[in-house]
DSSP file (Angstrom, degrees, kcal/mol; ACC not computed):
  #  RESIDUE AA STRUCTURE BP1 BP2  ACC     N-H-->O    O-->H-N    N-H-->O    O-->H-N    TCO  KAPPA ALPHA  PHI   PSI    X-CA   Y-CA   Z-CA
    1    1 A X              0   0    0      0, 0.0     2,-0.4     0, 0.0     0, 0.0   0.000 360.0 360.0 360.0 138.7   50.7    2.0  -44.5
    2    2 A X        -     0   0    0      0, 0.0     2,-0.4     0, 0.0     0, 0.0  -0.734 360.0-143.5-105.7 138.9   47.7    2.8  -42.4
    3    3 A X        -     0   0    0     -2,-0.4     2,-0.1     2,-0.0     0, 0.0  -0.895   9.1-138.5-116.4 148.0   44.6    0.2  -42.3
    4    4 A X        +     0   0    0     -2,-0.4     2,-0.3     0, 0.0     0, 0.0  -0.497  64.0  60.7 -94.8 177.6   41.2    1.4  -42.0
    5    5 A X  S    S-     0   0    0     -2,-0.1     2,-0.2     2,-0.0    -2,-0.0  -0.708  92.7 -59.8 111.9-151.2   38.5   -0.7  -39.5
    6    6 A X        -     0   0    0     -2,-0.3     2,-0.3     4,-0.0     3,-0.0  -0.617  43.3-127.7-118.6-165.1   38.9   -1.2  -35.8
    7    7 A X     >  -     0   0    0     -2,-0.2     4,-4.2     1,-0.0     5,-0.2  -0.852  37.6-105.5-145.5 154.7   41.9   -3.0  -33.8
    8    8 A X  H  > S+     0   0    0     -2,-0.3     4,-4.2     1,-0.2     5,-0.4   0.919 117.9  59.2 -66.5 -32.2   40.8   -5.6  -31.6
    9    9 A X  H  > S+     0   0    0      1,-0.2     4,-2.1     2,-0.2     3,-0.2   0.941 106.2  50.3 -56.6 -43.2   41.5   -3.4  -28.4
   10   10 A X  H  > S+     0   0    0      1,-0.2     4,-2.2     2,-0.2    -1,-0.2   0.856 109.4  47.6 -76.5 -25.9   39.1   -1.0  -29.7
   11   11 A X  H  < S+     0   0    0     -4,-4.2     4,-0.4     2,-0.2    -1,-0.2   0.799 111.6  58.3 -74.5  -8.2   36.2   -3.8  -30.4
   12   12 A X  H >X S+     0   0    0     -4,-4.2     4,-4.7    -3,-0.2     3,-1.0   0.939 109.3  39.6 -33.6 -66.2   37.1   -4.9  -26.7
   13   13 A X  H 3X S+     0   0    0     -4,-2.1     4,-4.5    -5,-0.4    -2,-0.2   0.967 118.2  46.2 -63.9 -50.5   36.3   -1.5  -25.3
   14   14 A X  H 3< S+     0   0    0     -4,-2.2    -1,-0.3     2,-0.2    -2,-0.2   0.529 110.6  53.4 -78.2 -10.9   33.2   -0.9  -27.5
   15   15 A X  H X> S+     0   0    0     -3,-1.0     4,-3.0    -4,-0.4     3,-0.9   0.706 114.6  42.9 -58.5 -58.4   31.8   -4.5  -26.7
   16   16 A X  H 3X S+     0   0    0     -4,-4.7     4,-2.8     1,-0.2    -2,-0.2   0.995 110.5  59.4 -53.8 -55.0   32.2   -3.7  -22.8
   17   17 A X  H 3X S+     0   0    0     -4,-4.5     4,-0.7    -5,-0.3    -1,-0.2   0.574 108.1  40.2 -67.1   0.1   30.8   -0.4  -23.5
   18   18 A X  H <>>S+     0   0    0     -3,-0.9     4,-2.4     2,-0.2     5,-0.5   0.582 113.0  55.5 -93.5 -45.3   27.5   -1.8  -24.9
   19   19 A X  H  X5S+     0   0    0     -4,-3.0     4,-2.5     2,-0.2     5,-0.3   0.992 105.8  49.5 -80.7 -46.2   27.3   -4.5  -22.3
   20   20 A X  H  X5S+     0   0    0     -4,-2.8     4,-1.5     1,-0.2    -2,-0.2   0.897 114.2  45.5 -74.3 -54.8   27.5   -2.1  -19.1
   21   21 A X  H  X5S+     0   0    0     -4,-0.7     4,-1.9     1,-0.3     5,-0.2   0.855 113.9  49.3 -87.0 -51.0   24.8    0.3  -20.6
   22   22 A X  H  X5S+     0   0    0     -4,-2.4     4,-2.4     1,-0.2     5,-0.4   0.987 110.2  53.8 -40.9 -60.8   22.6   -3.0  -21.5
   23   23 A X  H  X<S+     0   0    0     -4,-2.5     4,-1.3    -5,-0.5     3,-0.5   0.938 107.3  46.6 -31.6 -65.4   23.4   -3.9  -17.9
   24   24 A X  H >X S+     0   0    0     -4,-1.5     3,-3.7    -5,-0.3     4,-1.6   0.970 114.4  55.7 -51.0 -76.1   21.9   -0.4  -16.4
   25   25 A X  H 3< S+     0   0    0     -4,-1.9     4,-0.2     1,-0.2    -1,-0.2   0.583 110.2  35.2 -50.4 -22.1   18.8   -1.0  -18.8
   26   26 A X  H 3X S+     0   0    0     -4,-2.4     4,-1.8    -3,-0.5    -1,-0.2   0.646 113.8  60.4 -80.1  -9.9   17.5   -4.1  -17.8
   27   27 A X  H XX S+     0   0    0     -3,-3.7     3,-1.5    -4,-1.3     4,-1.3   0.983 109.3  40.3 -89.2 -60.3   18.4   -3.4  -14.6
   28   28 A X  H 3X S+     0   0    0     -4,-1.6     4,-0.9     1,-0.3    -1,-0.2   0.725 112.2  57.2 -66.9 -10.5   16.2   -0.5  -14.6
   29   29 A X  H >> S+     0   0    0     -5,-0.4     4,-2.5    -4,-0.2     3,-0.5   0.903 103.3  55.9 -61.8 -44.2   13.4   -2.4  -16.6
   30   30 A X  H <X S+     0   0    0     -4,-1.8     4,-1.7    -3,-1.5    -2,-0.2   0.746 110.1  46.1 -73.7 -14.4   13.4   -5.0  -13.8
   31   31 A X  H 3X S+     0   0    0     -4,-1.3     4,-1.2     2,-0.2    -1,-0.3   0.541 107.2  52.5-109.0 -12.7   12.7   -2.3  -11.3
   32   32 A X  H <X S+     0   0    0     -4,-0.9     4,-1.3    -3,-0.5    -2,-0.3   0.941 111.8  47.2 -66.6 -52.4   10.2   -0.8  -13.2
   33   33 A X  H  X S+     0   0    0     -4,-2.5     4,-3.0     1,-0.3    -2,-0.2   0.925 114.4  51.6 -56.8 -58.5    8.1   -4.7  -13.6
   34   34 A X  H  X S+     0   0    0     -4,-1.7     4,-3.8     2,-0.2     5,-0.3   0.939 103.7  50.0 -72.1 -43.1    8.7   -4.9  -10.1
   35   35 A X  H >X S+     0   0    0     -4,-1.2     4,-1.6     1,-0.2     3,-0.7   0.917 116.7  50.4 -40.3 -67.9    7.0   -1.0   -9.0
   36   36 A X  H 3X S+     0   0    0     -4,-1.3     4,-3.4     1,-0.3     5,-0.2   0.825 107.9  56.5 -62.3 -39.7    3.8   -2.4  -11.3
   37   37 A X  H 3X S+     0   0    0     -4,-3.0     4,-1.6    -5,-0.3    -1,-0.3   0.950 112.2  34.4 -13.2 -78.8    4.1   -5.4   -9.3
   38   38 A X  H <X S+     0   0    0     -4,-3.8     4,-0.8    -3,-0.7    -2,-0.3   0.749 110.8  65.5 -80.1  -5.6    3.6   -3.8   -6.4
   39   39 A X  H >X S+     0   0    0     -4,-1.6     4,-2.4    -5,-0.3     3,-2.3   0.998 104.0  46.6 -50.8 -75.9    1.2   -1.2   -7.9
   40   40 A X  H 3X S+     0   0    0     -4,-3.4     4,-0.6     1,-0.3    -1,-0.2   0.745 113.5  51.6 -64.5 -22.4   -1.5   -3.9   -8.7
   41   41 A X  H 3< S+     0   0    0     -4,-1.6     4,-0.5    -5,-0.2    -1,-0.3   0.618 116.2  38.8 -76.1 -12.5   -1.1   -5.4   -5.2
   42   42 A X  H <X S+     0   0    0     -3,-2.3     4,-1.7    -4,-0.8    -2,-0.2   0.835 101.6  67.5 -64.0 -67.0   -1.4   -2.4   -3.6
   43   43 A X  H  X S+     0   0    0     -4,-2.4     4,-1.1     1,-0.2    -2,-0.1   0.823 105.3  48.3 -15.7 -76.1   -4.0   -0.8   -5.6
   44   44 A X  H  X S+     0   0    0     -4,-0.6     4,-1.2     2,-0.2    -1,-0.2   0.942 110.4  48.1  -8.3 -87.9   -6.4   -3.3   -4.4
   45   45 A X  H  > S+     0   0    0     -4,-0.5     4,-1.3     1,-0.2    -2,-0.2   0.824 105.1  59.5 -69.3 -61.9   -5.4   -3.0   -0.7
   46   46 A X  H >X S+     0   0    0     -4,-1.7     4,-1.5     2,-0.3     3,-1.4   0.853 113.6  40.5   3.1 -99.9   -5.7    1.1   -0.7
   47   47 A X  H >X S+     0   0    0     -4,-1.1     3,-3.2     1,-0.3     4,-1.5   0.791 112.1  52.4 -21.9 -93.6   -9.6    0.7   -1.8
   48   48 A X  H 3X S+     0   0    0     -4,-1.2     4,-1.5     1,-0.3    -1,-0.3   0.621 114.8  39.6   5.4 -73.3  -10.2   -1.9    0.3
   49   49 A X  H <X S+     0   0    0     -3,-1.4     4,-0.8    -4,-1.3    -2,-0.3   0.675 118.3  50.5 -99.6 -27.6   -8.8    0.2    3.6
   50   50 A X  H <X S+     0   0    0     -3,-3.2     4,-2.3    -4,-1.5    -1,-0.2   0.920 115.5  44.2 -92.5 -33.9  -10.6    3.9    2.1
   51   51 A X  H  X S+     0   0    0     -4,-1.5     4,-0.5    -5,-0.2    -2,-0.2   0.734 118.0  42.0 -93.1 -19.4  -14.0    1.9    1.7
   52   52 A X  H  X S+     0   0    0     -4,-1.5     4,-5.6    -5,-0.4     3,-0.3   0.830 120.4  47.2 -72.9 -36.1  -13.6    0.1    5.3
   53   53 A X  H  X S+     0   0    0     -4,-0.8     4,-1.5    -5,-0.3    -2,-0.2   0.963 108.3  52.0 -67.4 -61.4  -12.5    3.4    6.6
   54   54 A X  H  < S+     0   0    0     -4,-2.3    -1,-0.2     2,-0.2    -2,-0.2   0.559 107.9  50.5 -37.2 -38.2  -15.1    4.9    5.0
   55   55 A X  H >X S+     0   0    0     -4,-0.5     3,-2.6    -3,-0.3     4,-0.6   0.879 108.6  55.5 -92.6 -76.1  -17.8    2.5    6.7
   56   56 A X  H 3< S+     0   0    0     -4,-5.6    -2,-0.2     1,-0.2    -3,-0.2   0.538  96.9  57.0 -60.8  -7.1  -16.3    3.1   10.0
   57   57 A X  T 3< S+     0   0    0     -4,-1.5    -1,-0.2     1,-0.2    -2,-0.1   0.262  93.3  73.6 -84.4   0.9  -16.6    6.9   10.1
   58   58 A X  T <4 S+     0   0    0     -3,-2.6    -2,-0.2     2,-0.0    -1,-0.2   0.724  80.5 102.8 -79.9 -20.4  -20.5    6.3    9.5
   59   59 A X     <  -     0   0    0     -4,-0.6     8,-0.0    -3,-0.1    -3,-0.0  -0.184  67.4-143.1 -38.4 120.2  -20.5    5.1   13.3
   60   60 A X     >  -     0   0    0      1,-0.1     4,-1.7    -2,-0.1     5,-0.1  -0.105  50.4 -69.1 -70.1-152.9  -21.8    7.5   16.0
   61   61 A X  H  > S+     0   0    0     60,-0.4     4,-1.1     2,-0.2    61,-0.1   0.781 128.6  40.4 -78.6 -50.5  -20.3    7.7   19.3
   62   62 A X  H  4 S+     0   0    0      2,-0.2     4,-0.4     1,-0.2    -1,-0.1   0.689 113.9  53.4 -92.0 -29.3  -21.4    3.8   20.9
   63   63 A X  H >4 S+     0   0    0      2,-0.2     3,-1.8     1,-0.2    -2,-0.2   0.909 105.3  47.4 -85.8 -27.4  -20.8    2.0   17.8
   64   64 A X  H >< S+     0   0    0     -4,-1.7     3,-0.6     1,-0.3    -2,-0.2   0.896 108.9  61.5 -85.5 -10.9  -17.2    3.3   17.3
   65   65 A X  T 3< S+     0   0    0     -4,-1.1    -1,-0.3     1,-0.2    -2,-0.2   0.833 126.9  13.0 -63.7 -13.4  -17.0    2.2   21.3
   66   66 A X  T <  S-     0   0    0     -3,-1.8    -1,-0.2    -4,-0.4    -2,-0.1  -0.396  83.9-161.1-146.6  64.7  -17.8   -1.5   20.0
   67   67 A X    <   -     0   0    0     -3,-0.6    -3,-0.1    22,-0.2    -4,-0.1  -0.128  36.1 -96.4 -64.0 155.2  -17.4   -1.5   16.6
   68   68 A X     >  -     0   0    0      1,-0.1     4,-0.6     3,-0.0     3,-0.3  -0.024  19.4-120.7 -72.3 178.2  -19.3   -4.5   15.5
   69   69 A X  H  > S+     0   0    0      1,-0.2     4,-0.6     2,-0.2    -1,-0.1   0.792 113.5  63.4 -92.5 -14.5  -17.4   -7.9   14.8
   70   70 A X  H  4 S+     0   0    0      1,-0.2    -1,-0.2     2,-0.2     3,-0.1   0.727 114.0  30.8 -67.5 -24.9  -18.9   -7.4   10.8
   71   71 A X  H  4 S+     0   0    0     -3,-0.3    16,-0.4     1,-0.1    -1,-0.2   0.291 110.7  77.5-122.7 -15.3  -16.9   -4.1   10.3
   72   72 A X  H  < S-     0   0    0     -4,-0.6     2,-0.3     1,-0.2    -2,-0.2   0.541 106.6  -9.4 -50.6 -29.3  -14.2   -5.5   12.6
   73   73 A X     <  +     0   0    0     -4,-0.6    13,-0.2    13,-0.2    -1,-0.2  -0.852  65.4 153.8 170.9 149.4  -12.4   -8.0   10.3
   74   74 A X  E     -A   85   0A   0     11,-0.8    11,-0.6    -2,-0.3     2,-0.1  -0.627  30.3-126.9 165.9 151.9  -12.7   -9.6    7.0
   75   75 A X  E     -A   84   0A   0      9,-0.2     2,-0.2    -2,-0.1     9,-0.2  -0.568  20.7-175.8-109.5 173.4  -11.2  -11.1    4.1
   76   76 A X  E     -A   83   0A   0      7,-1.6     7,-1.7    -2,-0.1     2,-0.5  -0.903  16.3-149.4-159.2 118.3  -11.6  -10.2    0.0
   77   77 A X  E     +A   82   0A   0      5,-0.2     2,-0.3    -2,-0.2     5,-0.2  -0.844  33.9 153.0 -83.8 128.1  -10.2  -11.9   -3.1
   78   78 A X  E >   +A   81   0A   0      3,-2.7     3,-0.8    -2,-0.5   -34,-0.1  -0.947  59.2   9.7-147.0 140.5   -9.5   -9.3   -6.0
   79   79 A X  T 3  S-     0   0    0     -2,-0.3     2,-0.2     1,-0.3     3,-0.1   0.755 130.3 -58.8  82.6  18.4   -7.1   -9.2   -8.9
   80   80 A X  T 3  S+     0   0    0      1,-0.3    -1,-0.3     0, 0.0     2,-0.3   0.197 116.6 106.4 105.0 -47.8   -6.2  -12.8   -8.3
   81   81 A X  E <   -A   78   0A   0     -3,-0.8    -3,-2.7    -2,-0.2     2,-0.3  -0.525  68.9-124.3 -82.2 142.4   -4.8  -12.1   -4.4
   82   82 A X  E     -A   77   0A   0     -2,-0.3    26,-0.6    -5,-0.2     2,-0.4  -0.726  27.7-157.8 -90.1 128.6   -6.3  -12.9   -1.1
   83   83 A X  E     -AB  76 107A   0     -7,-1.7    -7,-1.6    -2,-0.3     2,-0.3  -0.976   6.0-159.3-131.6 128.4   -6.7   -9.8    0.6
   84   84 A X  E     -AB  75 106A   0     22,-1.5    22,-0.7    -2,-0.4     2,-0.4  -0.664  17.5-174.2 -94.1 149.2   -7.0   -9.8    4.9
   85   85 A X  E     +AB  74 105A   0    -11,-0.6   -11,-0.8    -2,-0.3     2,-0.5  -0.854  13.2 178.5-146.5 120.6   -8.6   -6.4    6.8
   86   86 A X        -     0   0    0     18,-2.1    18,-0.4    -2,-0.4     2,-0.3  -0.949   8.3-161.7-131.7 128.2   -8.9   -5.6    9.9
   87   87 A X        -     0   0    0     -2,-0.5     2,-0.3   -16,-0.4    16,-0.2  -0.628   4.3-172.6-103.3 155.8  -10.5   -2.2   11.4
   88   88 A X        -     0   0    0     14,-0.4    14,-3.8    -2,-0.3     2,-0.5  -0.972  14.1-176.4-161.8 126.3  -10.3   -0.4   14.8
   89   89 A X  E     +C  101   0A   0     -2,-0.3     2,-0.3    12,-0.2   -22,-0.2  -0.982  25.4 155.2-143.8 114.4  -12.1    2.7   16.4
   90   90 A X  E     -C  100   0A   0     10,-2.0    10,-1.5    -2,-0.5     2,-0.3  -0.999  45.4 -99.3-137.4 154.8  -10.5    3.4   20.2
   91   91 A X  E     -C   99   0A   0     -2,-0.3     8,-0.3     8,-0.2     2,-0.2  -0.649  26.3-105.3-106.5 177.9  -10.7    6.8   21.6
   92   92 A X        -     0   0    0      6,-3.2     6,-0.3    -2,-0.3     2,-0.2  -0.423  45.0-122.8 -80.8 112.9   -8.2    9.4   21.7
   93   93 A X  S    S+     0   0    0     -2,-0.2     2,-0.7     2,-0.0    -1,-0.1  -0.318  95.4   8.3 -68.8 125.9   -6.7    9.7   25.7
   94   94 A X  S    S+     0   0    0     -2,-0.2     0, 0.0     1,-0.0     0, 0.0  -0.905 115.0  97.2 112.9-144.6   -6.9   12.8   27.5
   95   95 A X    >   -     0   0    0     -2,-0.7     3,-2.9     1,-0.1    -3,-0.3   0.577  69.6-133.0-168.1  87.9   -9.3   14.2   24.2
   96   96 A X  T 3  S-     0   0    0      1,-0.2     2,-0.8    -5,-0.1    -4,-0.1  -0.083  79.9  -3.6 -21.4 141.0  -13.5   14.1   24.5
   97   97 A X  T 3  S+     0   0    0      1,-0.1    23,-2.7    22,-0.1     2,-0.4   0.282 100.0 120.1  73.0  -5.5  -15.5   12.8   21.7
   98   98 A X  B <   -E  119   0B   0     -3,-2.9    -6,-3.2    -2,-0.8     2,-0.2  -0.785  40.5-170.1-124.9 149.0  -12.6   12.2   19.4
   99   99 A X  E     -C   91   0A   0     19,-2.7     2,-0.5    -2,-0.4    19,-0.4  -0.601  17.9-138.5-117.4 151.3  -11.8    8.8   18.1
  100  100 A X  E     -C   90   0A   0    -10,-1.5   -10,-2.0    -2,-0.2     2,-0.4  -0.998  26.6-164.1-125.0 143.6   -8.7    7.4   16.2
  101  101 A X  E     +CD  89 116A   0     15,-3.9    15,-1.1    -2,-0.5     2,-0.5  -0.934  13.2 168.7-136.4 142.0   -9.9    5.3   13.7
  102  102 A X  E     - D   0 115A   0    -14,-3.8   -14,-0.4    -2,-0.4     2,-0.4  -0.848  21.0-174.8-136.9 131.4   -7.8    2.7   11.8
  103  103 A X  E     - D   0 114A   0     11,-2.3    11,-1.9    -2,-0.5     2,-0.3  -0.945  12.3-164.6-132.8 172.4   -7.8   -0.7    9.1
  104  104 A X  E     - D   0 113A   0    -18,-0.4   -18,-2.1    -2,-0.4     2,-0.5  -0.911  11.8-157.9-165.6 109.8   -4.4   -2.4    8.2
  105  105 A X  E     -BD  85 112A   0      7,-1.4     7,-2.6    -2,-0.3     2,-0.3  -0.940   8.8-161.2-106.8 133.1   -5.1   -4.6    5.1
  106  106 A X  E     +BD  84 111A   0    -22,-0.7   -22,-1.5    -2,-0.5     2,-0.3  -0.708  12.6 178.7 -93.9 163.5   -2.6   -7.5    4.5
  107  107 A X  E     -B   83   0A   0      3,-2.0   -24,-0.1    -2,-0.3   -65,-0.0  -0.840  55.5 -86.8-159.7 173.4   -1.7   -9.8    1.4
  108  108 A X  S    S+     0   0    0    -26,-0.6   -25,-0.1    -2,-0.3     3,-0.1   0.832 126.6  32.4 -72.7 -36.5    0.7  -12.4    1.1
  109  109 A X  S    S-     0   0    0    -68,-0.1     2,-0.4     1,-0.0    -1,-0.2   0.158 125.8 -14.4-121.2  23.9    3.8   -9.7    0.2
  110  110 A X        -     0   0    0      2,-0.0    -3,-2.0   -69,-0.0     2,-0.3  -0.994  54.6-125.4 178.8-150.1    2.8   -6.6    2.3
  111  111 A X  E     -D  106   0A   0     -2,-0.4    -5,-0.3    -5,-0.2     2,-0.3  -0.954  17.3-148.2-154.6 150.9    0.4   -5.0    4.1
  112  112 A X  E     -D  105   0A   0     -7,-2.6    -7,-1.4    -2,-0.3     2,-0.4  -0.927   9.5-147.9-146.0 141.6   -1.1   -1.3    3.9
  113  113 A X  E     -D  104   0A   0     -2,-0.3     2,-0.5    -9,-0.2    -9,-0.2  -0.672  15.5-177.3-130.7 139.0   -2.4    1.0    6.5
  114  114 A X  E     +D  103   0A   0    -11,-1.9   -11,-2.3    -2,-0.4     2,-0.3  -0.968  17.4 165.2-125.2 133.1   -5.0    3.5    6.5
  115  115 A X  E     +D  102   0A   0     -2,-0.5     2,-0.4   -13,-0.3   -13,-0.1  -0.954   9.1 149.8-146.7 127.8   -5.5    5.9   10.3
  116  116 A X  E     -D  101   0A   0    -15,-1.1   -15,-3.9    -2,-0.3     2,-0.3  -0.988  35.9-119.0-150.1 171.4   -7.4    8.9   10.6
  117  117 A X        -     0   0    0     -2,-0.4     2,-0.4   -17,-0.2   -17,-0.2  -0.863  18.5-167.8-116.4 166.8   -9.5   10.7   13.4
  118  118 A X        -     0   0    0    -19,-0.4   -19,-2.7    -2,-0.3     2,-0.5  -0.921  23.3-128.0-141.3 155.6  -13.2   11.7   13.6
  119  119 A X  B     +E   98   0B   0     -2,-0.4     2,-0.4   -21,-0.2   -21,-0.2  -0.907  33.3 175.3-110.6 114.2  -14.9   13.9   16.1
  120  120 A X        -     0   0    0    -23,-2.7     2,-0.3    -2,-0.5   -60,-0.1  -0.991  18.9-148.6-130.2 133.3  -18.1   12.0   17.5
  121  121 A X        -     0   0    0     -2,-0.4   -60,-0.4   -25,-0.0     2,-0.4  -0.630  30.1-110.6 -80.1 156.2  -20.3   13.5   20.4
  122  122 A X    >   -     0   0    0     -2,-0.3     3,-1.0   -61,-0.1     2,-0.3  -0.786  49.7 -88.3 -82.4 142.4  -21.8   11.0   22.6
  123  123 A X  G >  S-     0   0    0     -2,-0.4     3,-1.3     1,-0.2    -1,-0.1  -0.275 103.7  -5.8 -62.2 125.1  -25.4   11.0   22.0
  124  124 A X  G 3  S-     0   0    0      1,-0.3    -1,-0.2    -2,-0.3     0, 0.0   0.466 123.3 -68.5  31.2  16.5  -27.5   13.5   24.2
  125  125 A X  G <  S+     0   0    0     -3,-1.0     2,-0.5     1,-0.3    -1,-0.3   0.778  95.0 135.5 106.9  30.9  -24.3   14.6   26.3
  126  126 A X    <         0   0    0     -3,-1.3    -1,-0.3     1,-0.1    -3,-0.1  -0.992 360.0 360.0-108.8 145.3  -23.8   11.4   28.1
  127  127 A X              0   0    0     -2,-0.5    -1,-0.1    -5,-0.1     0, 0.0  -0.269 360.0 360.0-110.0 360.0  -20.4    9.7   28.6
């Protein structure tokens, strides 16, 4: 006589097989929460570093030799995080007029970096 239902081996296997795919899915939930995580801390820092960035390529030729101590450093609270910044204009060796220019934003779990170069003459050709 044959019985209909399951057999315990098979609610073994089909117990297990529910719990490793639950496993994979939270595990890939938890690693989505954490990318938004770092999204909104980032987000933040990324602005910050294009609008600093941004600031310093309005320099001519003598301010990006000394950039001022005001565009130099500074802190910013946004979104709840303390956010550090610091900017840099040195020029490029061996290359006339041209500048590398750079800010590096820190937070309490990273940091993010913005570098690009600009082409500055010195002001009526002197050096």
């Amino acid at each position: 006589m044959r019985r209909a239902g399951f057999t315990l081996l098979e609610a073994v296997v089909a117990l297990a097989i529910v719990g490793l795919v639950s496993v994979g899915a939270l595990s890939a939930y938890a690693a989505e929460v954490r990318a938004a995580q770092r999204a909104r801390e980032t987000a933040p820092a990324a602005v910050i570093a294009r609008e600093r960035l941004s600031r310093l390529s309005l320099l001519d030729a003598h301010g990006l030799r000394a950039v001022p101590d005001s565009l130099r450093r500074g802190a910013l609270t946004a979104g709840g995080a303390s956010y550090d910044w610091t900017a840099n204009a040195h020029p490029v060796p061996g290359e006339m007029d041209l500048y590398d220019l750079a800010v590096d934003v820190q937070w309490a779990t990273g940091s993010y970096a913005l570098r690009t170069r600009t082409y500055r003459p010195a002001a009526g050709g002197a050096r």
